[in-house]
Structures are given as structure tokens and as C-alpha cells.
C-alpha positions as CSV (number, residue, x, y, z in Angstrom):
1,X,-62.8,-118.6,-45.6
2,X,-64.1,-115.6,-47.6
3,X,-64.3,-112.1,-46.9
4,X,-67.0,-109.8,-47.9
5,X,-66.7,-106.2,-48.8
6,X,-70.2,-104.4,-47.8
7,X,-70.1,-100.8,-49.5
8,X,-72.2,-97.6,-48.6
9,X,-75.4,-97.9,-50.6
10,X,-76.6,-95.7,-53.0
11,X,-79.7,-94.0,-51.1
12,X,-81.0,-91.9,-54.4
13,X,-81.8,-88.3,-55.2
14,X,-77.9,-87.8,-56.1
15,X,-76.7,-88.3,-52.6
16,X,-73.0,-89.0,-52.8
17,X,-72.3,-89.2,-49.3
18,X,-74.1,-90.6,-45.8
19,X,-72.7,-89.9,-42.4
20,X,-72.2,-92.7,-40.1
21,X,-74.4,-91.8,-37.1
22,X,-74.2,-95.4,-35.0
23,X,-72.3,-98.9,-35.3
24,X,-74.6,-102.1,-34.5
25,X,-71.7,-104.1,-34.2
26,X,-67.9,-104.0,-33.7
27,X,-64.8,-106.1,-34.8
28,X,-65.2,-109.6,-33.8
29,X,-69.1,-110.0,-33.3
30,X,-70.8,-112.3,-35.5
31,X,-73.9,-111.1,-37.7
32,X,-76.7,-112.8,-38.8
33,X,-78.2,-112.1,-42.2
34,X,-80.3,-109.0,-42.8
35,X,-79.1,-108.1,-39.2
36,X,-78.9,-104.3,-38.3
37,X,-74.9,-103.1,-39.2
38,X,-75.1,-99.4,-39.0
39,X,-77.3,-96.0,-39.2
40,X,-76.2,-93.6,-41.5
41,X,-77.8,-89.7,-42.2
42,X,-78.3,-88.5,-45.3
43,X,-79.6,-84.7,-45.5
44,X,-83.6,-85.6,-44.7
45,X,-83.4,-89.3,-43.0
46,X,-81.7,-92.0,-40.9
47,X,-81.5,-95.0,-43.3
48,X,-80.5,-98.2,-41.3
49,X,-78.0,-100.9,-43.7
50,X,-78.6,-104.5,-43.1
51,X,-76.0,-107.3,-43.5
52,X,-76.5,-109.1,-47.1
53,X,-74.3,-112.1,-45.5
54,X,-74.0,-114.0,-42.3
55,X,-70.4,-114.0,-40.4
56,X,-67.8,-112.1,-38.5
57,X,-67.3,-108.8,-38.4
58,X,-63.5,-108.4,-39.7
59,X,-63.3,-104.4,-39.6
60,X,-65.0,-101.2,-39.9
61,X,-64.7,-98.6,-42.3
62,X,-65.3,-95.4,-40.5
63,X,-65.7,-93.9,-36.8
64,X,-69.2,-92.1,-36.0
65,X,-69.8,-89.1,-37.0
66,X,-67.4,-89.3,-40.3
67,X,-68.9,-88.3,-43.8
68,X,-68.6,-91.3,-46.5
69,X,-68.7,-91.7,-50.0
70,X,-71.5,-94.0,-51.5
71,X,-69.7,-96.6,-52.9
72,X,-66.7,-96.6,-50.3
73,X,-66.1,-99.5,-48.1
74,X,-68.9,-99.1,-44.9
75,X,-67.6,-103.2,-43.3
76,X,-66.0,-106.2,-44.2
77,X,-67.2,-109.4,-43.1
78,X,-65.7,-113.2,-42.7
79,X,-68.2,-115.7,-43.7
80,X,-65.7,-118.8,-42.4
81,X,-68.6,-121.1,-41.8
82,X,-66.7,-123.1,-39.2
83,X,-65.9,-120.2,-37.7
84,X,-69.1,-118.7,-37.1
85,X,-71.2,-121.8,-36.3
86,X,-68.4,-122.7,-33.4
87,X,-68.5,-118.4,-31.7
88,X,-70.1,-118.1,-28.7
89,X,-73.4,-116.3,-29.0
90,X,-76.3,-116.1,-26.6
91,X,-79.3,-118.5,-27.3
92,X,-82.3,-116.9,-28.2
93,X,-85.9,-117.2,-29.7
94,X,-86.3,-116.0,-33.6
95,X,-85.2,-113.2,-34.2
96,X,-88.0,-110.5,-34.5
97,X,-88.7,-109.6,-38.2
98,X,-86.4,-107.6,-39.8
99,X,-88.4,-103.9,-41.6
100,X,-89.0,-104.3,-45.2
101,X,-86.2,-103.4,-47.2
102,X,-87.4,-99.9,-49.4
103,X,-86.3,-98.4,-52.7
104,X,-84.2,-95.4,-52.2
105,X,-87.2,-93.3,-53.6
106,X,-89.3,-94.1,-50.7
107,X,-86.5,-94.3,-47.9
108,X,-87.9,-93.1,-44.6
109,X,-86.4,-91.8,-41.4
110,X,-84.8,-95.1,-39.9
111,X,-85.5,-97.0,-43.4
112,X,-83.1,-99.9,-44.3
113,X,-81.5,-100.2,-47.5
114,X,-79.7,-103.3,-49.1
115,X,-75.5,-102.4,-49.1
116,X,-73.8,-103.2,-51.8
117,X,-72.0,-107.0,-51.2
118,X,-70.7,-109.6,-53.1
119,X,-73.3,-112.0,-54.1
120,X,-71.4,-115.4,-52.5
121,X,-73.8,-117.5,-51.0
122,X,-74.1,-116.6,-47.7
123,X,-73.6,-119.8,-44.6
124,X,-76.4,-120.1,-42.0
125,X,-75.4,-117.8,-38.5
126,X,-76.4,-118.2,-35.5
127,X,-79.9,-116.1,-34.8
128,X,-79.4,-112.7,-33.4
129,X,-82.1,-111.6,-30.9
130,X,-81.3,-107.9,-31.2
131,X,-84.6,-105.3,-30.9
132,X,-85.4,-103.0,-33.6
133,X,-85.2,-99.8,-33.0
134,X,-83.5,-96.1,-33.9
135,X,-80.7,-94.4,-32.7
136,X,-83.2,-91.8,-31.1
137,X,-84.6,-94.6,-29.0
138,X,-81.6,-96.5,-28.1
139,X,-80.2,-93.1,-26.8
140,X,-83.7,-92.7,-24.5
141,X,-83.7,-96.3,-23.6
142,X,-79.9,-95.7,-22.2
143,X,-81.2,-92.7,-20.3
144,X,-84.0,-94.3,-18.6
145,X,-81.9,-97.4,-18.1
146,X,-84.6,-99.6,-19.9
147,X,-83.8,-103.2,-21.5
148,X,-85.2,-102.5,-24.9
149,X,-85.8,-106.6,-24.8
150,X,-88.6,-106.0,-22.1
151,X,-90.0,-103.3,-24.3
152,X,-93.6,-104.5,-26.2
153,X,-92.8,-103.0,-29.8
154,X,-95.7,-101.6,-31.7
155,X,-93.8,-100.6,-34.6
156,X,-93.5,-102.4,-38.3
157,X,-91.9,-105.4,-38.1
158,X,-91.4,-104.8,-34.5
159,X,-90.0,-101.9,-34.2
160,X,-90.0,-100.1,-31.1
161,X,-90.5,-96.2,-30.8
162,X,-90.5,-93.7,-28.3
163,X,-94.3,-93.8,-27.4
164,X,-93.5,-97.8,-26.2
165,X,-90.6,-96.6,-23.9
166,X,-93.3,-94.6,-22.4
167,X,-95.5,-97.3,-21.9
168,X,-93.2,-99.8,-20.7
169,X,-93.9,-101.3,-17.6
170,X,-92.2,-99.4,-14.5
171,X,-90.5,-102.3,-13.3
172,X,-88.9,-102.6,-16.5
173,X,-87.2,-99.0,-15.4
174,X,-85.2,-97.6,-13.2
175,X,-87.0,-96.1,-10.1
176,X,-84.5,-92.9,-10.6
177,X,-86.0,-92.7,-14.1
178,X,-89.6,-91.5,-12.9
179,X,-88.2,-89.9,-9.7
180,X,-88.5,-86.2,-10.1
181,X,-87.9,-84.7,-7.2
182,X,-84.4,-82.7,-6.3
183,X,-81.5,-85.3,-5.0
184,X,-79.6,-83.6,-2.3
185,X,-75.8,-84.1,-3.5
186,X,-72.6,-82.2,-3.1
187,X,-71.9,-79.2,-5.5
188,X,-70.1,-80.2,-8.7
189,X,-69.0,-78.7,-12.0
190,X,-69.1,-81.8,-14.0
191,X,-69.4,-81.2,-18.0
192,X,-71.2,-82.9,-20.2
193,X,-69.6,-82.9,-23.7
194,X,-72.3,-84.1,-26.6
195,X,-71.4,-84.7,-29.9
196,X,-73.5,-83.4,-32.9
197,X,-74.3,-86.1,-35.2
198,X,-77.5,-87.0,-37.6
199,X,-80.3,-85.3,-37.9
200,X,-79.3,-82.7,-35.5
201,X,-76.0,-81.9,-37.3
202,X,-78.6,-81.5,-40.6
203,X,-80.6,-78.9,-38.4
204,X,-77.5,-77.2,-38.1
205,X,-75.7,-77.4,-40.9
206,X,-79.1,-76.1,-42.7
207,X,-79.3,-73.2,-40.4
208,X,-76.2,-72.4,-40.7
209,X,-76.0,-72.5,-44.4
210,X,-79.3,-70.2,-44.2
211,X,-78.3,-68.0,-42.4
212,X,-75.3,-67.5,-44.2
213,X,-76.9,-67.4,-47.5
214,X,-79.9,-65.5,-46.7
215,X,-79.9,-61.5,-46.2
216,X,-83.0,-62.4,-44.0
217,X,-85.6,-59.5,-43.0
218,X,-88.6,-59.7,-40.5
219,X,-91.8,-58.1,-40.5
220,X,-94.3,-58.2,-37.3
221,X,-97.7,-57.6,-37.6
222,X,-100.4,-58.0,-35.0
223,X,-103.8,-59.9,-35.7
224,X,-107.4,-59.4,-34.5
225,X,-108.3,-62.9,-34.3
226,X,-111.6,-63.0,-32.3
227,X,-113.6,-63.5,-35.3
228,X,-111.3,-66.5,-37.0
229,X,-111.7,-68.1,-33.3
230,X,-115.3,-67.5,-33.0
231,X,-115.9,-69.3,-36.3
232,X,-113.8,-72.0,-35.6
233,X,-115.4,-72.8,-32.5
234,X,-118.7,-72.6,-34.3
235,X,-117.4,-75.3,-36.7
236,X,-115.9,-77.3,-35.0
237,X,-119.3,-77.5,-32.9
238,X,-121.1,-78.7,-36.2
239,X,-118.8,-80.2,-37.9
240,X,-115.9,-81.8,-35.3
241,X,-117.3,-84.9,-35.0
242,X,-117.8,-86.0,-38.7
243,X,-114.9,-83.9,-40.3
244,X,-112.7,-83.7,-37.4
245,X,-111.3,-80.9,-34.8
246,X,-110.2,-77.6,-35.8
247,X,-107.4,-75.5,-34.4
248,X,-106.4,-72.0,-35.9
249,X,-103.5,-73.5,-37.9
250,X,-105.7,-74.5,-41.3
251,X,-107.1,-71.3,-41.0
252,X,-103.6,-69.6,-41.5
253,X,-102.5,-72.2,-43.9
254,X,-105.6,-71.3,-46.0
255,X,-105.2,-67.8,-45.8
256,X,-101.9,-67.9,-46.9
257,X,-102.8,-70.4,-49.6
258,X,-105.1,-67.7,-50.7
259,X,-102.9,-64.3,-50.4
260,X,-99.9,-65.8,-52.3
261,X,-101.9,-66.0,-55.9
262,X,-101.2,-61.7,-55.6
263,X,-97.5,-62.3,-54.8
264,X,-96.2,-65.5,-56.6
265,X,-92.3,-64.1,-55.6
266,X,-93.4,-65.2,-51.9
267,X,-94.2,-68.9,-53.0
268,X,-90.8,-69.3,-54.9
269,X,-87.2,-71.4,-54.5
270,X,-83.9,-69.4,-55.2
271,X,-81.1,-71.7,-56.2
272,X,-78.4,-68.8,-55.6
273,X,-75.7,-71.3,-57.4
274,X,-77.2,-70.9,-60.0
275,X,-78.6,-67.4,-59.9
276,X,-82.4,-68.6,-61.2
277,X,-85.7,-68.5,-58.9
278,X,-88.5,-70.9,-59.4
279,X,-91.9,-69.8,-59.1
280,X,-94.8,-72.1,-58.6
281,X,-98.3,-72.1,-58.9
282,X,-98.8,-74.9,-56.4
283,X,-98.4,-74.2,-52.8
284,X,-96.0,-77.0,-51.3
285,X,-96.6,-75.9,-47.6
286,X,-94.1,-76.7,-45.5
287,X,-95.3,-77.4,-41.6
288,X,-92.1,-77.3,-38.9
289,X,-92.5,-79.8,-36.9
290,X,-90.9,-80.9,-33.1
291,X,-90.0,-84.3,-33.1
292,X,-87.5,-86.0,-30.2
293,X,-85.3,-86.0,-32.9
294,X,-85.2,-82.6,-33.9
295,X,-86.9,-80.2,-36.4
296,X,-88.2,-81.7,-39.4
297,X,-90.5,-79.8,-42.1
298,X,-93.3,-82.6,-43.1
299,X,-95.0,-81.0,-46.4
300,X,-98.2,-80.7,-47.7
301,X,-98.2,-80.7,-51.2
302,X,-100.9,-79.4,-53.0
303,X,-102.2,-77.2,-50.1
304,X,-104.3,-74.9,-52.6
305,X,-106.5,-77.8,-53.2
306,X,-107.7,-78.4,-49.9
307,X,-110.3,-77.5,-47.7
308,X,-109.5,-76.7,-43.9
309,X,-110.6,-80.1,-42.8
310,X,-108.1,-81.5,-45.5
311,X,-105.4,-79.0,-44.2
312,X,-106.1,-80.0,-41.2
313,X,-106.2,-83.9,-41.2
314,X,-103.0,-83.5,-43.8
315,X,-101.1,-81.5,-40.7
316,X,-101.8,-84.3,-38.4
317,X,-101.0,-86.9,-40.3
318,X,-97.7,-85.9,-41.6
319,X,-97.2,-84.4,-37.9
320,X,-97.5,-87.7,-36.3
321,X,-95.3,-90.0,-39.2
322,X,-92.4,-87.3,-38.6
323,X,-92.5,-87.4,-34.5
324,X,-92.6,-91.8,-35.1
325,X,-90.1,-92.0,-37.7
326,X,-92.2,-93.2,-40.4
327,X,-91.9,-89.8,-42.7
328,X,-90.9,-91.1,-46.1
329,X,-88.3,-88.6,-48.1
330,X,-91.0,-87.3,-50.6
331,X,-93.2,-86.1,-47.9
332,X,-90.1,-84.2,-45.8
333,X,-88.8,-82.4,-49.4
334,X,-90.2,-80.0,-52.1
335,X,-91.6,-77.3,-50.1
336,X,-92.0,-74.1,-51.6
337,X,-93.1,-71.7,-48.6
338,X,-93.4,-72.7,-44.5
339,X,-95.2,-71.9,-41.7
340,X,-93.6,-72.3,-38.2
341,X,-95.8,-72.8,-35.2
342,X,-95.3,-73.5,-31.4
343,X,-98.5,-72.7,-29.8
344,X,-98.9,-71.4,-26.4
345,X,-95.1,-71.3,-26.3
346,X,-95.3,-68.8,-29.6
347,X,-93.9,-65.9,-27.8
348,X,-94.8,-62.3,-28.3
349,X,-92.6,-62.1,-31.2
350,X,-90.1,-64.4,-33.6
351,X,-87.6,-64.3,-35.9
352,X,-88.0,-67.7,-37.9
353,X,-85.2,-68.8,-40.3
354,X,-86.3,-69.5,-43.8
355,X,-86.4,-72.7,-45.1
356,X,-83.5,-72.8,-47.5
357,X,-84.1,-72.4,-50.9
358,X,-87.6,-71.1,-50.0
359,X,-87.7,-67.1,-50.0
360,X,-90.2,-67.0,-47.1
361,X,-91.4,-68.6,-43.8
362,X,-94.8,-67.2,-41.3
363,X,-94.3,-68.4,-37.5
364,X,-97.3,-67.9,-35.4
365,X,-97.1,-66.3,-31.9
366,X,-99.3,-67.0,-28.9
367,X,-102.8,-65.8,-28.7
368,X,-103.9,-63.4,-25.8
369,X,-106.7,-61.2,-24.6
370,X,-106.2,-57.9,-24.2
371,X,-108.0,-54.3,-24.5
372,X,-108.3,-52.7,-27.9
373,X,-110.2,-49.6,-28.7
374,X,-112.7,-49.8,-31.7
375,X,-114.7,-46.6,-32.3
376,X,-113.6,-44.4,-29.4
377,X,-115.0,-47.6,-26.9
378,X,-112.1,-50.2,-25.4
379,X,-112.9,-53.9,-25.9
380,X,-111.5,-57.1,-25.2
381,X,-110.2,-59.0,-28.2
382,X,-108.4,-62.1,-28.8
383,X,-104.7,-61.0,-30.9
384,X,-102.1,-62.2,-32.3
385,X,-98.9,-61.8,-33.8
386,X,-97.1,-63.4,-37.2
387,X,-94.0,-62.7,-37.5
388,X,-92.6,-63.7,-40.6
389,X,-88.7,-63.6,-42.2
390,X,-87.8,-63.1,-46.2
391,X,-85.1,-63.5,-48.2
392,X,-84.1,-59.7,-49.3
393,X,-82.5,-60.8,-52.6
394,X,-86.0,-61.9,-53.9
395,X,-88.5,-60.4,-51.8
396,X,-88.9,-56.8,-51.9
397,X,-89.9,-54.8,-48.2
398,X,-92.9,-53.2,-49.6
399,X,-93.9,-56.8,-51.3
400,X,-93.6,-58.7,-48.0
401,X,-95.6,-56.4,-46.1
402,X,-98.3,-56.0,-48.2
403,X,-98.5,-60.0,-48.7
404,X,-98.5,-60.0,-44.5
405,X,-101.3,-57.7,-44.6
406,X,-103.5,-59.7,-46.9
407,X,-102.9,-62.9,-44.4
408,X,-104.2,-60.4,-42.1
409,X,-107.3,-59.0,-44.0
410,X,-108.1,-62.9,-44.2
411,X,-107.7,-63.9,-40.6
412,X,-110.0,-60.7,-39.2
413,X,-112.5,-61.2,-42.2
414,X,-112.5,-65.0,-42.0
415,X,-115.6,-65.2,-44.2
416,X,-113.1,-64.9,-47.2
417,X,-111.3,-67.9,-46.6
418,X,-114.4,-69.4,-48.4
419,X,-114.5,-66.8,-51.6
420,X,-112.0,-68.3,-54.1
């Protein structure tokens, strides 16, 4: 008999501690080699920890939702051959194949990283036939009621994501589940008590921090975009079929690309431990994106070098890696200024919270028609508002408002998007 001491792994970029967002497995189960243990959060990604060894689990080293140290004690396991090859598990086919094991550097949302075990060789267990999948999905496959076993994964190595819950086949769920109209029933007051763990305790832990940190100040200002839209729809009439659709966000993202060369303390970090702002000459633009898991901020990195079909094509293809869990760390980190966009459910008017350390962040209201006078006759014209939040300790009033009205020169003189 031999026991094994499985640590919290060392994830990279100086994290020194994970919190433990789900257990796989509880005291007495027996565990297969490079079988799923746990999920744990650091502050950008869900890593998943696979057993090194086969055996039984012996005990646990923390309860969910508990911060711990890399390096501490994350399981032990028994790896009493006898033992294990004797426990009664349920038959099953292989087991699907496991997700590559990554480098911290490259760790993704719901990546899995090799904890740190003894290196004992390791007895043969009986095979596990447990689906791969996040905690995100587990949670929506309890809702609906689905067997994530009758679930076709299209996922890397057989993962399953939220788009095959969607697709799964109805007898696989619940009537209930698609049944949307009201159920008669007896008043109640039930509660529903729901603890904040992972990613969304790092939404709101980063607010919080933000908003705590950051004498924020908004400025409104209301946009004529009937040209911008009448030149999008103009190119994406030439051009949508070989370069690919336009919307109005790569036009923003260019314009404020362009305006921040006048005001480099808009595209700037502030490390207020340290007292010392960073100003770049690259724009790192951050995109905040809704995913089922919560807000992440996918960046494009060198925005300044591309054209709006680049933008463009960048947005969606960061947009769709955060919403499926395949963002790696790099691409979710090192912004340096943010826009925030929800569409048609924009609002009239915002009050986004910057994107700590960045000094700055542009959210994009809803566009509408209305009637606007222009030389004494009233017209309709397609508007719009940006409101936009700063960081008062680095961003002066004046400054911030004349960098919103160059965005807004830009946007009703689209033509200069191409100058420069």
C-alpha cells in the first residue's frame, strides 16, 4: 500500500493561489489515471487537474469555494493495487480521451495541468467512463436534467460544450426542460441560495476592486451615425462575401485606434501600488464579451495594425473561443484600453466600469432613428450614444472629452477611418 500526495500545481504567471471551484471525485471512489480530480480558478481561467496515478481516493484537501496555495496538498490517493483491482466499478467502453495536458503559459479556460505527485509507478485501475466536460456544462446539464453520457461531444478530445447540450436529442431531455409555458402551482416563497464561486466570483472580485480603486467619471456624447452605416452597408455589399460581414463595431474599434495617437494617457495601465502609469504605443483592445460563464475581455493585440476586416474577423474569432471555453490566458490578458458592447440591448445610456489597470473603457449604446435638425430643416438620422468611464487620477475631464469627440469626428466623417 502506498499513498500519494497530489499538490496544487503551479499554473504560471506568479499565481500563488487557485480556488477550488468543483470536486470530480470524493473519499472512497477509485480514479483512473489522467482522470478528471478537480477544477480550480485562477484570476482569468478554469484549469481542470488530472490524476498522475491510478487508486482510491483517501481524502480531500479543501471544500469548494476555498482559496489554496500552489504547492499545498489538493488529494491524497491509495494506490493498493489489490485494492483497487477488487472495488466495484461500473463496466464501461474506453474511456473517451483525456484533453492534452498544456504548459501553464498556454492554460485555457477549462485547461488541464499535470499536479504535482510522487513519481511511484502507478498500478493499472479500472477504466473510468466519465464525460468531459466544464463545470459550466455540468451545472446546465443538471438543469435540463440531461445524461451528459447521451450527449454527442464535439469538443477536443471529446469534450462536450454548451452548443451540444443544445443539440442533444429531445428524448435525451426532460420534457419540462423545453416546456415554457406557465405551470399553475400554489403560491410559495421558496429561496434559492447560490454560492459565488469561479469565474463569477473573478467578475466580482474585479469589479469590486475597480470600483474601489477607481475615482471613475463618465462622459455621454451622442453620434450621428447615418453616414458610418451607409458605408458599411455599401461595403459589406462589395466586399461581404470575400472579406466577410461588417457590423459597426470595427468601425469604432478603428476609430478609436485612430483618436488615441493625440491622447496616449487614454491607452495607458496605472499600477496604483506602485504609483507608475504605462503608456503604450500599441493598442491592446480589449472586447467584453458575454459568455454562459460570465464576462470575459478576449483582446486583440495589435489593433493599430489592422484593417476593419482584420478587426472584424479578430472580434469573432476571439468572441467565439471565449463563449466555448477554448480562450487561452494570453489572449484574455494585456489589454490596454476596452470597448464594451451589447447591441440592441445598449440602452440609451451606460456607465461601464473600467477594466482595471486600464484608465479607460467606450460602451456603445443602441442605435435609433429619430428627427434632427440640420440647416434650419428636420431630418431623420440614424444616432447613437458612447458612453464612456475614466479613471480621474490619470485622465483629466477636459482630455477625456476631447478624445470622445475625436471618436466622434471619425464616426460622422467615416471617410477618415482610411487617412492614417
Amino acid at each position: 500500500m502506498s499513498t500519494h500526495t497530489i499538490k496544487v500545481p503551479d499554473v504560471g504567471e506568479g499565481i500563488a493561489e487557485v480556488e477550488l471551484v468543483v470536486w470530480h471525485v470524493k473519499p472512497g471512489d477509485v480514479v483512473a489515471e489522467d482522470q478528471s480530480l478537480a477544477d480550480v480558478m485562477t484570476d482569468k481561467a478554469s484549469v481542470e487537474i488530472p490524476s498522475p496515478v491510478a487508486g482510491r481516493v483517501q481524502s480531500l484537501g479543501g471544500e469548494v469555494g476555498q482559496m489554496l496555495a500552489v504547492g499545498g496538498v489538493l488529494i491524497m490517493i491509495e494506490t493498493d493495487a489489490d485494492a483497487v483491482s477488487t472495488a466495484a466499478a461500473p463496466p464501461a467502453a474506453a474511456a473517451p480521451a483525456a484533453a492534452p495536458i498544456v504548459t501553464p503559459a498556454t492554460a485555457a479556460p477549462h485547461a488541464r495541468v499535470a499536479p504535482v505527485a510522487s513519481t511511484l509507478p502507478a498500478p493499472a485501475a479500472a477504466a473510468v467512463d466519465r464525460p468531459i466536460a466544464s463545470p459550466a456544462v455540468r451545472r446546465r446539464a443538471w438543469e435540463l436534467g440531461v445524461d451528459l453520457n447521451d450527449v454527442k461531444a464535439s469538443g477536443t478530445a471529446g469534450r462536450i460544450r454548451l452548443a451540444d447540450l443544445d443539440a442533444a436529442p429531445r428524448s435525451a431531455v426532460p420534457a419540462a426542460a423545453f416546456d415554457e409555458r406557465p405551470q399553475l402551482e400554489a403560491p410559495t416563497d421558496s429561496v434559492e441560495t447560490i454560492r459565488v464561486l469561479g469565474l463569477r466570483r473573478r467578475i466580482a472580485m474585479q469589479m469590486q476592486e475597480s470600483k474601489r480603486r477607481i475615482p471613475h467619471f463618465s462622459y455621454v456624447e451622442e453620434l450621428d451615425v447615418t453616414e458610418a452605416e451607409a458605408l458599411r452597408a455599401a461595403l459589406n455589399a462589395r466586399w461581404a462575401k470575400t472579406r466577410g460581414h461588417l457590423t459597426l463595431l470595427p468601425l469604432l474599434m478603428r476609430a478609436m485606434v485612430l483618436a488615441v495617437r493625440d491622447f496616449p494617457q487614454i491607452n495607458a495601465r496605472f499600477d496604483d501600488d506602485t504609483g507608475v502609469i504605462t503608456r503604450h504605443q500599441a493598442v491592446h483592445l480589449g472586447v467584453a464579451t458575454q459568455t454562459d460563464g460570465g464576462l470575459m475581455v478576449p483582446v486583440v493585440m495589435q489593433a493599430q495594425t489592422l484593417d476593419l476586416w482584420g478587426l472584424a474577423a479578430a472580434v469573432a474569432r476571439l468572441a467565439d473561443a471565449a463563449r466555448a471555453g477554448r480562450a487561452t490566458r494570453a489572449e484574455l490578458s494585456g489589454s490596454t484600453l476596452t470597448i464594451s458592447s451589447l447591441g440592441a440591448l445598449g440602452g440609451i445610456v451606460s456607465t461601464p466600469v473600467i477594466n482595471r489597470p486600464e484608465v479607460a473603457i467606450v460602451a456603445v449604446n443602441r442605435i435609433v432613428e429619430k428627427p434632427v435638425v440640420r440647416g434650419g430643416h428636420i431630418v431623420v438620422r440614424q444616432t447613437m450614444n458612447l458612453s464612456s468611464s475614466f479613471d480621474h487620477r490619470v485622465v483629466d475631464g477636459a482630455d477625456a472629452a476631447r478624445y470622445v469627440q475625436a471618436l466622434r469626428a471619425l464616426m460622422e466623417t467615416p471617410a477618415l477611418l482610411f487617412v492614417g
